[in-house]
C-alpha positions in Angstrom: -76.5 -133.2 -124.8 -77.5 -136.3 -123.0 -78.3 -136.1 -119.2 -79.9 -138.7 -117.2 -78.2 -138.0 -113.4 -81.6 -136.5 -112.0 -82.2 -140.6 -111.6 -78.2 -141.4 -110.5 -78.4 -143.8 -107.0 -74.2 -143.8 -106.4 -74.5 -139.8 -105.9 -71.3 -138.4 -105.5 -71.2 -135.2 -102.8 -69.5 -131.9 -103.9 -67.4 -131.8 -100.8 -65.9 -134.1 -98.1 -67.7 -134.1 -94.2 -66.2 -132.9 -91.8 -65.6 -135.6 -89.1 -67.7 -135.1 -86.4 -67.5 -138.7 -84.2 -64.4 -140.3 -82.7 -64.1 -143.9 -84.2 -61.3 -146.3 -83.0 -58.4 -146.7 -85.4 -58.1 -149.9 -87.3 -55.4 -151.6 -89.3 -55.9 -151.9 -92.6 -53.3 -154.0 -93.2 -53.4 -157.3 -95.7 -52.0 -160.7 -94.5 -52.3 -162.7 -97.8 -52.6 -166.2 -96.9 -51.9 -169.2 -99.7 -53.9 -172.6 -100.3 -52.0 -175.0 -102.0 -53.1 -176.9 -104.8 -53.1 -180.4 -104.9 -52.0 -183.0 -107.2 -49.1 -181.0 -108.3 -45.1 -181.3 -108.3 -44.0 -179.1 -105.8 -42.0 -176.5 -108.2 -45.4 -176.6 -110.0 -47.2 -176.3 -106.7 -45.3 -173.6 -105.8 -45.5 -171.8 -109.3 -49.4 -172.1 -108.8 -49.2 -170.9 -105.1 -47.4 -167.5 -106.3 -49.3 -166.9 -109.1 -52.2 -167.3 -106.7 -50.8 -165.1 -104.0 -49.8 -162.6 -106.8 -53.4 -162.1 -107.9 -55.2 -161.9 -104.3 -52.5 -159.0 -103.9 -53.4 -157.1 -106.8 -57.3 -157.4 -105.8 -56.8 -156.8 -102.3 -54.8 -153.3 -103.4 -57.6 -152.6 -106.1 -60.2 -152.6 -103.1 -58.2 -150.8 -100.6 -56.9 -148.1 -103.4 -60.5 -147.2 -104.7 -61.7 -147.2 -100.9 -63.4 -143.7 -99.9 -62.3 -142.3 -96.7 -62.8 -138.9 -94.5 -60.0 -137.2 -96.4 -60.2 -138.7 -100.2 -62.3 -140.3 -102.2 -61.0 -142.3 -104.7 -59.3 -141.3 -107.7 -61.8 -140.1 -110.7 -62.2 -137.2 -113.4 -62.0 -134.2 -111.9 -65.3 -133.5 -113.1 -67.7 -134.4 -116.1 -66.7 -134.8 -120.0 -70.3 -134.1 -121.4 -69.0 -134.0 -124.5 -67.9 -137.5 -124.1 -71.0 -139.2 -121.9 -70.9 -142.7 -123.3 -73.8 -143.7 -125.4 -75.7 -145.6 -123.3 -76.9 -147.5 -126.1 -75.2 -150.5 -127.8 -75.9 -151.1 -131.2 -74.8 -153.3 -134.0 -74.7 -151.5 -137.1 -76.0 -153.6 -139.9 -77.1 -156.5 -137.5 -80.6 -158.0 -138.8 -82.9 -156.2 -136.4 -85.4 -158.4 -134.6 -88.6 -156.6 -132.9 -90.0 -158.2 -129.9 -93.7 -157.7 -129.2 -95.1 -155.1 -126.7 -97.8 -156.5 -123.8 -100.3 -155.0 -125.9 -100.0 -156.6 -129.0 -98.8 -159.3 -127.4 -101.9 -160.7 -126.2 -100.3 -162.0 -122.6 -100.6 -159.0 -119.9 -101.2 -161.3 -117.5 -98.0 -162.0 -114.7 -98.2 -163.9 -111.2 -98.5 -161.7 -107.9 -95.3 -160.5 -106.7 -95.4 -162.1 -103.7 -96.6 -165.6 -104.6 -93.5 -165.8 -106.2 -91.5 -166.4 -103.3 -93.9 -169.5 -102.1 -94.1 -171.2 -105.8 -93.5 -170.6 -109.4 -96.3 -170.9 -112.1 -96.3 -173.9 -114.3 -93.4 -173.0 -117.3 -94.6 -171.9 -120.1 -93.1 -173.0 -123.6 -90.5 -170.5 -125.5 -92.2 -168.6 -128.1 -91.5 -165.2 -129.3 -94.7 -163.9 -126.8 -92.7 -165.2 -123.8 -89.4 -164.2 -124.9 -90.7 -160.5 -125.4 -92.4 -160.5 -122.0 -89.2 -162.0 -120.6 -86.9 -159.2 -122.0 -89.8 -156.5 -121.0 -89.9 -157.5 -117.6 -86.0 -157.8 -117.1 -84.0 -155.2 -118.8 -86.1 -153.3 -121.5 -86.8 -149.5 -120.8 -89.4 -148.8 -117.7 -90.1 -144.8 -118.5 -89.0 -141.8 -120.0 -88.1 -138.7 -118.3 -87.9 -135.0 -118.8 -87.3 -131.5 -117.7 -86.6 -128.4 -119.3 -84.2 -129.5 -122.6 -82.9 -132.6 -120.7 -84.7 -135.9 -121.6 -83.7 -139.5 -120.1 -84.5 -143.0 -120.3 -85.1 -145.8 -117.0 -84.8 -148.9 -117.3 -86.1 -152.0 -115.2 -82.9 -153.1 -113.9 -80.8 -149.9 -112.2 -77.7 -149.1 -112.7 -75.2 -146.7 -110.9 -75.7 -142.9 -112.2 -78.3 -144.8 -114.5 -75.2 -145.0 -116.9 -76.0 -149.0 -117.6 -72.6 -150.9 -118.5 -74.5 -153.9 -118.4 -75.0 -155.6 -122.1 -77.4 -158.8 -122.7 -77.1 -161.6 -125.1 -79.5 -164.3 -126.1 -78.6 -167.8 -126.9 -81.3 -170.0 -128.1 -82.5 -172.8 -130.0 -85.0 -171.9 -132.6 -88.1 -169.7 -131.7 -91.4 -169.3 -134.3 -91.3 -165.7 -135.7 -87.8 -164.8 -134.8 -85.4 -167.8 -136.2 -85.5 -170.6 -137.5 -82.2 -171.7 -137.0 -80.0 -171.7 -133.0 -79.1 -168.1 -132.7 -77.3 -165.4 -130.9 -78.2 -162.3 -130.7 -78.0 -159.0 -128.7 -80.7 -157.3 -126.7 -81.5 -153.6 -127.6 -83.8 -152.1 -124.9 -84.2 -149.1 -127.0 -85.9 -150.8 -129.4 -87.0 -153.7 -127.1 -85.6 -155.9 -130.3 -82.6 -158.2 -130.9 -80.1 -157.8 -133.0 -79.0 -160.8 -134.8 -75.3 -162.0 -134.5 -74.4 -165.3 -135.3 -76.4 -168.9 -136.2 -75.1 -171.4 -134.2 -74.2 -175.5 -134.5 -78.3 -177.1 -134.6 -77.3 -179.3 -131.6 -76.1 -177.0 -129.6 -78.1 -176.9 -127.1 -80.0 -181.0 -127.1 -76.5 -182.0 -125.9 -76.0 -179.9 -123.1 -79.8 -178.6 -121.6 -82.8 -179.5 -121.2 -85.7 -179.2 -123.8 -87.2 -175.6 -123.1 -83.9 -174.1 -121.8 -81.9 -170.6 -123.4 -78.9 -169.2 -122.3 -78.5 -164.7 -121.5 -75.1 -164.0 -121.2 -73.8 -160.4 -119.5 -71.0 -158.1 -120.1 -70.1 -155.0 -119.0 -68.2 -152.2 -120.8 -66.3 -150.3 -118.2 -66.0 -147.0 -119.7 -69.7 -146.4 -119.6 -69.2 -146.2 -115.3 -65.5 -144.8 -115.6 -67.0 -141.7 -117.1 -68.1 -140.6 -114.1 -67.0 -142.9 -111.5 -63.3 -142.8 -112.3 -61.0 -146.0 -110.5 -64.1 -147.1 -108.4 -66.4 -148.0 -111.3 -65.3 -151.4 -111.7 -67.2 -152.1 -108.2 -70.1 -150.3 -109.6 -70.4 -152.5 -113.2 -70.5 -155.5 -110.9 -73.5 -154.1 -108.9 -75.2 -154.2 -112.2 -74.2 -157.3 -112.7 -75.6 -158.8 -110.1 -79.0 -156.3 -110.5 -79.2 -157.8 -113.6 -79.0 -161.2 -112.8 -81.8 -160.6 -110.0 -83.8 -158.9 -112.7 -83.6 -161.8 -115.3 -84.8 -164.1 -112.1 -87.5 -162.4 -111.3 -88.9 -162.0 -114.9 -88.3 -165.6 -115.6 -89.8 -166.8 -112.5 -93.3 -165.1 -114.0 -92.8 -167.5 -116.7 -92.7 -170.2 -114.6 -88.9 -171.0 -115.4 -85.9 -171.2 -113.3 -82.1 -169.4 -114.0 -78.9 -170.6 -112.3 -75.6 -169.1 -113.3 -73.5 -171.3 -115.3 -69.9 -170.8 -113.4 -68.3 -173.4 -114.1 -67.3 -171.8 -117.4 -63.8 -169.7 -117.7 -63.4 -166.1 -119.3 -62.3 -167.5 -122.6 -65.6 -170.0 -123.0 -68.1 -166.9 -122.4 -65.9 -164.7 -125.0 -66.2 -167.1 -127.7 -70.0 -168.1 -126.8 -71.1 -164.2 -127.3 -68.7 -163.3 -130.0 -66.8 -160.7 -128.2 -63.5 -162.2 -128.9 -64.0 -160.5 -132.3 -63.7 -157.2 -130.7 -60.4 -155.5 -131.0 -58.1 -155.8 -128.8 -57.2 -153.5 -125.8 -53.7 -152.7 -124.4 -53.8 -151.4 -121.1 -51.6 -148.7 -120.5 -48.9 -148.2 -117.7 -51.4 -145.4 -116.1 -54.0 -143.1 -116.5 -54.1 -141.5 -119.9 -56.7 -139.6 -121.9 -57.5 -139.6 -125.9 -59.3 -141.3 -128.8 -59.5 -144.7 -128.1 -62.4 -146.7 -129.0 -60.9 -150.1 -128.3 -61.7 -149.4 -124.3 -65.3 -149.9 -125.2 -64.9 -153.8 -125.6 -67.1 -156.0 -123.8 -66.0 -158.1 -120.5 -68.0 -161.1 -120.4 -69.5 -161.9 -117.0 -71.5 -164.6 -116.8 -73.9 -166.3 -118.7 -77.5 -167.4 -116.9 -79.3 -171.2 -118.0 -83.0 -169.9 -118.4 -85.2 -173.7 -118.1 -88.2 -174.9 -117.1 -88.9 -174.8 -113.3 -90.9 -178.5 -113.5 -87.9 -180.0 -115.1 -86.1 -182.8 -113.5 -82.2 -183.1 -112.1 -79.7 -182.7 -115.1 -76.2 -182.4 -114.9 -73.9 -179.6 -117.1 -70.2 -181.0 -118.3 -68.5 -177.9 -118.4 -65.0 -180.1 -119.8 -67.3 -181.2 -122.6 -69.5 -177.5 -122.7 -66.0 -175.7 -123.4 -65.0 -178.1 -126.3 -68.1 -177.3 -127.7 -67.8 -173.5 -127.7 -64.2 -173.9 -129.5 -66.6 -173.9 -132.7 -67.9 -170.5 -132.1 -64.3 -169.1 -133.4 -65.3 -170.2 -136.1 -68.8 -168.4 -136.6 -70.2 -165.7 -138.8 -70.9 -162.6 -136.6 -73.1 -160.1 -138.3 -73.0 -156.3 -137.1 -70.1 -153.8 -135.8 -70.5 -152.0 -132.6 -71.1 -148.4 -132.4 -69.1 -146.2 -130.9 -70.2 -145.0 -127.2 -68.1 -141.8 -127.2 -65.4 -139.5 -129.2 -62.4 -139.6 -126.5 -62.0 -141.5 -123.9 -60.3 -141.4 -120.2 -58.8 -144.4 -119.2 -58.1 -145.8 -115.7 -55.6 -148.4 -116.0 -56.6 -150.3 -113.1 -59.5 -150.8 -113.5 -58.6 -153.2 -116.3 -55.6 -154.7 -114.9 -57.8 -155.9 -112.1 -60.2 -157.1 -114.8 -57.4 -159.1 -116.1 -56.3 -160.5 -112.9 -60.2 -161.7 -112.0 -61.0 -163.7 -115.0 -62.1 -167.5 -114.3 -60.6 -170.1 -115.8 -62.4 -172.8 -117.5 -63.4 -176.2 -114.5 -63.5 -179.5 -115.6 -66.7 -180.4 -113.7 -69.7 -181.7 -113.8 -72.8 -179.7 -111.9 -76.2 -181.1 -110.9 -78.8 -178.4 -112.0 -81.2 -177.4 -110.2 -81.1 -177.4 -106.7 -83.4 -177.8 -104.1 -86.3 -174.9 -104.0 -87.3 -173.5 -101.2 -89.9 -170.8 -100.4 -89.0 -167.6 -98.6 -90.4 -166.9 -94.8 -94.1 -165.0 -95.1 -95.5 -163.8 -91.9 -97.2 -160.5 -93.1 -98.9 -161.3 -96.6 -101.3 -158.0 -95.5 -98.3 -156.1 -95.7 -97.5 -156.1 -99.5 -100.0 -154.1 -102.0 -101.2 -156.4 -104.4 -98.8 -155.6 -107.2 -98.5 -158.4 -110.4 -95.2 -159.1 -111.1 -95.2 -156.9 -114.3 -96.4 -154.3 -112.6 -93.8 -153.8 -109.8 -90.9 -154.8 -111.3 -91.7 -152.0 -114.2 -93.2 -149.0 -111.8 -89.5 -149.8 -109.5 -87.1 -146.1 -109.3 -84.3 -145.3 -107.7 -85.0 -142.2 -105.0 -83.5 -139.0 -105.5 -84.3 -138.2 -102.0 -86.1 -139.8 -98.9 -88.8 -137.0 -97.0 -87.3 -138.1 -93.8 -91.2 -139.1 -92.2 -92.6 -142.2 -93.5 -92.4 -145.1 -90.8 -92.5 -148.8 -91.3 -93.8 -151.1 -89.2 -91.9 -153.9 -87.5 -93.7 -156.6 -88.7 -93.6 -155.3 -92.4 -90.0 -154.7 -91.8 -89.5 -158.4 -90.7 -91.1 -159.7 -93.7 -88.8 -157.4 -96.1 -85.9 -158.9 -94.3 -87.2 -162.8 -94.5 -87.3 -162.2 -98.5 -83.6 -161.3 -98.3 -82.7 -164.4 -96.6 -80.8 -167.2 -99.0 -82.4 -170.8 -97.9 -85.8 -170.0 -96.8 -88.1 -172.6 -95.1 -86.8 -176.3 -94.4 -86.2 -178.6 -92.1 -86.2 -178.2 -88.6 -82.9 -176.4 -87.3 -81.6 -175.9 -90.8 -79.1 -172.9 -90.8 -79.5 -170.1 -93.6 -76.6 -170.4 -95.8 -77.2 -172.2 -99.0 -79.0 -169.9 -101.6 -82.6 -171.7 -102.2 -85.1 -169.2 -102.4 -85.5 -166.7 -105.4 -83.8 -165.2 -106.8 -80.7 -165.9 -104.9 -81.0 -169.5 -106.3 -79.6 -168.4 -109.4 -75.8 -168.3 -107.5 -73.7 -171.3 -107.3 -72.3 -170.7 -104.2 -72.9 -169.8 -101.0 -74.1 -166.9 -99.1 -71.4 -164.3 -98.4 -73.1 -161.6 -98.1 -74.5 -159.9 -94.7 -76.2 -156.9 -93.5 -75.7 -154.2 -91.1 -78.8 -152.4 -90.7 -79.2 -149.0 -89.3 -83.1 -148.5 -87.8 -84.4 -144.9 -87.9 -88.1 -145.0 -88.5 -89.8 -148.7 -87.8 -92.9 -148.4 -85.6 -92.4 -150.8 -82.6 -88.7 -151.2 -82.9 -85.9 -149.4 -81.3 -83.1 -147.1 -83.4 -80.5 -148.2 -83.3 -77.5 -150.9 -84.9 -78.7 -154.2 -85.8 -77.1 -157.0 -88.0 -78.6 -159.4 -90.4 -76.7 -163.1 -90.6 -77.6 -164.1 -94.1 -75.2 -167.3 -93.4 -74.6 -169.1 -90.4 -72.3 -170.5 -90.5 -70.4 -167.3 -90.3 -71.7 -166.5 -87.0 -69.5 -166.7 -84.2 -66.6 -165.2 -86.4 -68.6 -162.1 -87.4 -69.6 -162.1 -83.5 -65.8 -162.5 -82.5 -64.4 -160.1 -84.9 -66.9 -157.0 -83.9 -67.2 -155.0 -80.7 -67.2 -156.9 -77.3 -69.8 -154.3 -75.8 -72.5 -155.2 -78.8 -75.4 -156.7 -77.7 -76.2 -159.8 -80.4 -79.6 -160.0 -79.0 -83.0 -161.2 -81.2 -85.3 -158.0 -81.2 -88.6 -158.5 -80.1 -91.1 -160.1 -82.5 -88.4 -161.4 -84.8 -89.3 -164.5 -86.6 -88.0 -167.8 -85.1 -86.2 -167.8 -88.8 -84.6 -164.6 -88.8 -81.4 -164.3 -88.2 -81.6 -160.5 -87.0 -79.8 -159.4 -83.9 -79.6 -156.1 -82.3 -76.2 -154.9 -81.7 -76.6 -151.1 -79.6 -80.0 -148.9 -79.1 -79.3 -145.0 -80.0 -79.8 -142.1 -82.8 -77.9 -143.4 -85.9 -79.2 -141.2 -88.3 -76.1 -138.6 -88.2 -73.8 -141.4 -88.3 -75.2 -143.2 -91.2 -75.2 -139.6 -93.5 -71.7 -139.5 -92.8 -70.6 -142.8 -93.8 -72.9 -142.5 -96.9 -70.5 -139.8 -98.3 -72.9 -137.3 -96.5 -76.4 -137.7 -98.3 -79.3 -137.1 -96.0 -81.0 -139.9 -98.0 -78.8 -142.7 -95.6 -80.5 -141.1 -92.5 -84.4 -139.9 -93.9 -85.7 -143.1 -94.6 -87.1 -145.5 -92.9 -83.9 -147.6 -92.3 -80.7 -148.0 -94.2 -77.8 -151.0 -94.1 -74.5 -151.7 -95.4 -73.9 -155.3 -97.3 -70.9 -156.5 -95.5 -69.0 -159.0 -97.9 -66.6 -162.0 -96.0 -64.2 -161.1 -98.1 -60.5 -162.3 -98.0 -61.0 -165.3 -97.1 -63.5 -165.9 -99.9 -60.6 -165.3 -102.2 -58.1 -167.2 -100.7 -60.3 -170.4 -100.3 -61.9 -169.9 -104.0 -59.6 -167.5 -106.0 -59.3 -164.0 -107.4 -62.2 -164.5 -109.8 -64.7 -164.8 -106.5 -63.6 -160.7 -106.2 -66.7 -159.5 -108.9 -68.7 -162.1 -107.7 -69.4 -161.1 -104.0 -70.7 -157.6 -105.8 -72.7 -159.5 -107.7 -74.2 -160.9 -104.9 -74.5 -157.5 -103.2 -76.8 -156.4 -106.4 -78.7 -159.6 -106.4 -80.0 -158.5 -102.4 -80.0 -155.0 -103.1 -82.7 -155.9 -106.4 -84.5 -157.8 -103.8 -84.8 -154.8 -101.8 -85.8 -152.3 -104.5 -89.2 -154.6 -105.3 -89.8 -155.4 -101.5 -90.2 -151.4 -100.8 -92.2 -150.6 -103.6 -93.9 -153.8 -102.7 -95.2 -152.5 -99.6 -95.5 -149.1 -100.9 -92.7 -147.3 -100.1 -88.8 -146.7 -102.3 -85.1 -147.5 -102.2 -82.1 -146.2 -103.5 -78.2 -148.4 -103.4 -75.7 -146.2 -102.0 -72.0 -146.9 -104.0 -70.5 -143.8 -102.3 -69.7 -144.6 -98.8 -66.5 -144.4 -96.6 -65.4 -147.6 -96.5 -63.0 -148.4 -93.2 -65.1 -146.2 -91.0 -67.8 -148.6 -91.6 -65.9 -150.9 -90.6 -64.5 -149.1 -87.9 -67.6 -148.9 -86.7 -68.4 -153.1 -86.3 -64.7 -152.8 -84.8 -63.9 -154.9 -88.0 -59.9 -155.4 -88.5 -58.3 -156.1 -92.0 -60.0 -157.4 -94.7 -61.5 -160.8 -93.2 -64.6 -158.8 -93.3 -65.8 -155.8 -96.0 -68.6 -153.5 -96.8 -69.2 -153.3 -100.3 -72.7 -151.4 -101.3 -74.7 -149.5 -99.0 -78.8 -148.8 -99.3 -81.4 -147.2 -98.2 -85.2 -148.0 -98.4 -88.2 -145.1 -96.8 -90.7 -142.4 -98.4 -89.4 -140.7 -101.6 -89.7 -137.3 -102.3 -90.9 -136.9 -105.9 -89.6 -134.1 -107.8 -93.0 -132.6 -109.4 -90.9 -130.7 -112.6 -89.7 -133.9 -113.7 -92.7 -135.5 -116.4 -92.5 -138.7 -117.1 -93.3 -140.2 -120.6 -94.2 -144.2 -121.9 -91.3 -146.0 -122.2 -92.2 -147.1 -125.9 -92.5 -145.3 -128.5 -89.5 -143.2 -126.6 -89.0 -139.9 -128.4 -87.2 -140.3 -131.7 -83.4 -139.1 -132.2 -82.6 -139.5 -127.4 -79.8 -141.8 -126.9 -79.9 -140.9 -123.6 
């Protein structure tokens, strides 16, 4: 049997709390609003405008169906199928295997400070099959193994909700000494810290589109893998990883010396056809939720695909119009390899891939200038971090099972975690945080949406109490004017000039932040816990339906950011994807959906759990899939 939720960070409590607080009631009601398109007829205008309007409503009800609250949680499987736990493990049978080399046979153990990172990037190094193994071992290969009593378990560098992983990676690259000799695709296998050979592709692929040095990792996501457990509100949850994963690959290329930036401009179709899953079969959705055989649900949803270049490379500009006509010949490749199957039966939640359906991008016929401007993040308290190599943090980083509700932080080491999770970093004089410059948020082509509501329990020269992180500015005065009147929007003492932080109300929040984190103690023992607060509909209404994943993306990108800042300066985190959702809001005294919380986390002292050995990641022990 395989069991790896000793190391699960969306914990799911056995009963509901009781409620034990009087919050105001709210409206949760949904005004859709429409942008028009331009350039259009008006009976095509307003064909476009409907469509649009239909798909904002059917993400709008897939976020307010799957929302937790004091009386239900949302819908899932009463229970768990172990005899149907997905195989966490993607294989392609009969795929040439490709073994990537281990640090110490490698010859190159050597990675950057952590920190430095965040002020300056190495010089690049060139793609050989050295860095491309230190790439992959430092981004999404396995980190440990576990075990205790006949249960054994696997980690991994990047997290993942219930440590079930749904998040597959794909390498697209010209030729590389020792692995091909030809432009290749192929799939990464973390078991085996190997890829898996799918297709050759066209020679001049990539000279005509990216820069000399440059490779492409694409992500999917195969739904089932969280649905298992997480029932209707998994789909959330896969795009957490998502973003996680993207934060990961940023980090580990940044110890190369080479820069990632999300290549959106590309539509659903373009990322299906560049990673060969449009060779998968085909899915039908049913009307609702129904349970059998049906190994078809195990498809891959592309979700992006990541430019990996050098960071000393000059301005170059991607023509997605041109990009897609290119990919149109990947229809026509030789993919080597079938997928294995992840599980016997299967439970599927309909909505979960109706809403997939109504979020994929189209294809834009644009042209971006890559890369942007680089900034460094704010450091005030070098002293405070421990002197961890890149390599080193990023593979000792857990999720906590528990926090031991004692360690303290100190306010100047908490200021400095918080200037690493701001988007633009240092520049000009009055420049307001918004654009994402600094790493790894860089690797997003858009701008900050994302924002923080802390709540302080245990940081040494700072009150308890509600404070709020502004990760964009521009955003200000409509956060300000859509929360409580009697909240304080005050700078604490000792904030940096640069720090958007502001204190909202002084008082004992550790109760209150158990309870809106489904109950678990682990919200209220550490040192200080937040929830990400998305700007949500109107996101969707000025971009579209497809922006919907991509704000939890963004989510996972900060909360990666925070998982290596605590064991940076010695201490641990843990996300939080149970949490009510409106009485969150409730409590900002947020109304509608202008305005949502999306992931919660929690960063303090962990409590480790002495019966649980761990082992070396590789060799793992033979015949686990776990």
């Amino acid at each position: 049997m395989m069991m790896y939720l000793h190391h699960q960070y969306h914990r799911f409590p056995l009963s509901l709390p009781h409620r034990s607080f009087r919050l105001p009631s709210s409206s949760t009601a949904v005004a859709a609003k429409i942008v028009p398109f331009l350039s259009m007829s008006t009976s095509s205008q307003e064909t476009a405008m409907a469509e649009k309007q239909e798909l904002l409503t059917q993400i709008l009800e897939y976020h307010n169906q799957t929302k937790h609250s004091f009386t239900k949680y949302s819908r899932g499987p009463h229970g768990l199928d172990w005899a149907n736990q997905p195989n966490p493990f993607r294989r392609y049978l009969a795929a040439p295997l490709l073994p990537l080399l281990h640090p110490s046979s490698s010859g190159n153990t050597d990675t950057p400070p952590y920190a430095s990172l965040f002020s300056e990037l190495p010089s690049p190094e060139p793609i050989s099959k050295t860095t491309i193994s230190q790439f992959f071992y430092n981004s999404l290969a396995l980190s440990a193994w576990k075990t205790t009593g006949f249960s054994t378990w696997s980690l991994r560098v990047n997290p993942s909700s219930g440590n079930l992983h749904p998040t597959e990676a794909y390498i697209i690259s010209p030729p590389v000494d020792s692995l091909s000799e030809h432009a290749f695709v192929a799939h990464y296998a973390p078991k085996e810290h190997a890829l898996e050979f799918r297709s050759r592709i066209p020679s001049d692929f990539f000279a005509g589109f990216f820069p000399e040095g440059s490779f492409l990792i694409g992500l999917t996501s195969i739904f089932w893998r969280e649905a298992w457990k997480y029932g209707e509100r998994a789909f959330r949850y896969c795009n957490h990883d998502v973003g996680h994963a993207i934060a990961a690959v940023s980090m580990a290329a940044a110890g190369l010396g080479w820069d990632v930036r999300v290549l959106d401009g590309l539509g659903y179709e373009e990322l299906d056809k560049l990673m060969g899953l449009d060779t998968f079969p085909k899915f039908s959705i049913p009307s609702r939720p129904v349970r059998g055989r049906m190994s078809e649900i195990e498809f891959e949803h592309p979700d992006c695909v990541l430019l990996v270049f050098p960071n000393a490379v000059g301005e170059f500009e991607v023509d997605y119009e041109k990009l897609g006509m290119s990919l149109l010949k990947f229809s026509n490749l030789e993919w080597e390899g079938k997928p294995n199957v992840l599980s016997k039966e299967h439970l599927c939640w309909d909505i979960i891939y109706r809403t997939a359906e109504a979020v994929k991008k189209p294809l834009e016929t644009t042209k971006e200038l890559i890369p942007q401007p680089s900034r460094s993040s704010g450091m005030i308290s070098n002293s405070s971090y421990m002197g961890f190599t890149l390599s080193e943090l990023v593979r000792k980083r857990r999720s906590a099972v528990d926090m031991d509700g004692v360690t303290t932080m100190s306010r100047e080491t908490f200021y400095q975690v918080l200037l690493h999770c701001m988007p633009s970093g240092f520049g000009a004089s009055g420049m307001k945080h918004g654009r994402q410059f600094t790493l790894p948020f860089r690797a997003l082509p858009w701008d900050c949406k994302v924002h923080a509501l802390l709540f302080v329990h245990r940081i040494v020269g700072l009150p308890k109490g509600l404070y709020f992180l502004v990760r964009n500015e521009d955003h200000f005065e409509e956060i300000r004017r859509a929360t409580r009147l009697e909240f304080k929007w005050v700078k604490p003492d000792g904030s940096p000039d640069d720090l958007p932080l502001y204190e909202l109300a002084q008082g004992d929040y550790q109760e209150l932040s158990e309870q809106l984190s489904c109950n678990q103690e682990i919200a209220s023992d550490g040192c200080f816990s937040l929830g990400m607060v998305a700007h949500l509909e109107p996101t969707l209404q000025e971009r579209g339906a497809w922006m919907y994943p991509r704000l939890f993306w963004e989510t996972g990108v900060l909360g990666q950011v925070l998982y290596l800042e605590a064991h940076a300066v010695g201490v641990s985190a843990t996300g939080i994807g149970c949490f009510f959702d409106d009485p969150v809001h409730e409590i900002l005294g947020l109304r509608g959906a202008k305005f949502q919380s999306l992931y919660h986390f929690t960063v303090g002292g962990p409590v480790i759990d002495k019966r649980i050995m761990s082992l070396p990641a590789y060799p793992g022990p033979p015949n686990v899939d776990a």
